[in-house]
N, C-alpha and C positions, 0 to 999 in steps of 0.2 A: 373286671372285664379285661382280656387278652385280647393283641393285636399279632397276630403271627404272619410276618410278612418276611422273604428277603431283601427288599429295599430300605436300605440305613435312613433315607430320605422319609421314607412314608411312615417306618418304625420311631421315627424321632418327632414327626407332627401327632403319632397315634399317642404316644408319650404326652405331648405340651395337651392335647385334650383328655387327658385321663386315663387313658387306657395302657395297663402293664406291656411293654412291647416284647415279643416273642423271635430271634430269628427262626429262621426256619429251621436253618444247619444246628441250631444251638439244641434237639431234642424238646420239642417243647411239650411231648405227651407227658417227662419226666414233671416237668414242672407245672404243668397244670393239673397230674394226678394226688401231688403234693401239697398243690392250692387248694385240693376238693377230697381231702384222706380219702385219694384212691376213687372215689365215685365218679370222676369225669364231669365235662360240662353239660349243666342244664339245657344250655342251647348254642348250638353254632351258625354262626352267619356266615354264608357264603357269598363274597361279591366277585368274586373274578369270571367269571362263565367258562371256567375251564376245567375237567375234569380229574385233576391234579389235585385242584386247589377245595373242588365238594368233595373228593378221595380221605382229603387230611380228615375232613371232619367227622366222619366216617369212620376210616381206615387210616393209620397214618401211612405217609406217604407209598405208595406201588415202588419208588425207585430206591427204597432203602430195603437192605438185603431182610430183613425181620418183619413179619408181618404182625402186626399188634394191630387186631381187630377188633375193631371199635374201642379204640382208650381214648381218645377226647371226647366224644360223644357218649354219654351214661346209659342206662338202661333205660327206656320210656324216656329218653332225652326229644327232642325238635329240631331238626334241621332246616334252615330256609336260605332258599338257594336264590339268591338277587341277581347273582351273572345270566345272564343270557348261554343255556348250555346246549354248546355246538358235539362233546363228545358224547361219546356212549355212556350210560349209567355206569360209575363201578362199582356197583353191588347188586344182587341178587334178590329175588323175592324172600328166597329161603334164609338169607339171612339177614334180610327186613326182618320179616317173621319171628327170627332167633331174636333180636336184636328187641324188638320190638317199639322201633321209634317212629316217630311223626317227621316225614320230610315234606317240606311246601317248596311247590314254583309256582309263577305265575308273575305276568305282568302288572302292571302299579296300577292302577284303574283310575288314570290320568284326569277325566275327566269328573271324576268324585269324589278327588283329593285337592283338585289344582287350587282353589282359591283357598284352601286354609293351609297349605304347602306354602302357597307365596306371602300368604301373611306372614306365618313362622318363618320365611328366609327373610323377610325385609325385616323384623325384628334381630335375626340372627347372623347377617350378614356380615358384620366383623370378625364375626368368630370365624368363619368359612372362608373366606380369600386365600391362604395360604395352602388348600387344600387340592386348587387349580396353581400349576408354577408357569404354565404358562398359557400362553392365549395368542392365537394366531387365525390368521384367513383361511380361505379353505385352500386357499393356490399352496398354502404351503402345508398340509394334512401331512403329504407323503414324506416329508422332511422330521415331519412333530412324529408320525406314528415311528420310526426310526429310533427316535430315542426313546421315545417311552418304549419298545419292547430292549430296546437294550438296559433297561434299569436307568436311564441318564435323566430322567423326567419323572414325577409322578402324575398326576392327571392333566389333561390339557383341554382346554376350550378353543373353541373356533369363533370365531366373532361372524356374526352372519350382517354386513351391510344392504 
C-alpha cells in the first residue's frame, strides 16, 4: 500500500502504520509503476475532497507539464473517492469508457455502520491518536483551519463541550 501525500508529517505517520510513503514532488507514477511491472494500482483511495488530489488517481497530476493518463490507476482498476468533492470531475465519460474503471462516491451510511465502527475504534484506539495532532474548541476552528491548509498540522479535532 502507498501513501502519496506532500505533508512530511502525515507521510511519516502513513509510514509508522505500514504504508510505503510517497511524496508527491518525488514522481510517484514512476514508483508505483515499478511496484506493479507497469500495470498500475488495483485500487486508489481518494480522501482529500479535492479535485487535484481524485486527478492523481486518475490522471497524474493537471499541474505537471506531461500528461500520463491513467498510470496509477490500471485498466478495470476502482477508484473510491472518500473526500467530499466540491470541484468538477476531471475526466471524461469517454475516457471512463477508454479507461474502463469503477469509480465510487457516496457518503458513509452512518447509521448502518455506527455501532460496529465504534466497537472497532474502542478496540483500536491506541493505534489512532497520533493521526489527530491536535484538538481544539470550536472558538478556535479559524486559527486550526490556518495551519492545517498551510501544511503546519495534519488532522484536527474540535472537542464539542
Amino acid at each position: 500500500m502507498f501513501a502519496i501525500d506532500s505533508n512530511a508529517s502525515r507521510l511519516e505517520t502513513a509510514e509508522r502504520h505500514g504504508a510505503k510513503s510517497l511524496n508527491l514532488n518525488s514522481d510517484p507514477r514512476k514508483i508505483i509503476l515499478a511496484a506493479t511491472e507497469n500495470r498500475g494500482a488495483d485500487v486508489v483511495i481518494e480522501a482529500v475532497g479535492h479535485g487535484d488530489a481524485l486527478r492523481l488517481g486518475y490522471l497524474f497530476p493537471i499541474y505537471h507539464e506531461v500528461d500520463y493518463r491513467f498510470d496509477l490507476l490500471r485498466p478495470f482498476g476502482h477508484m473510491v473517492s472518500i473526500g467530499v468533492q466540491q470541484d468538477p470531475l476531471p475526466f471524461s465519460g469517454p475516457e471512463c469508457y477508454g479507461k474502463n474503471f469503477r469509480v465510487q462516491f457516496g457518503r458513509c451510511p452512518v447509521r448502518g455502520v455506527f455501532h460496529d465502527a465504534l466497537k472497532t475504534l474502542l478496540q483500536v484506539q491506541d493505534e489512532l491518536g497520533e493521526f489527530v495532532e491536535i484538538w481544539k474548541g470550536l472558538e478556535d476552528a479559524p486559527k486550526a483551519f490556518e495551519l492545517f491548509d498551510k501544511g503546519e498540522v495534519g488532522k484536527v479535532a474540535f472537542q464539542m463541550d
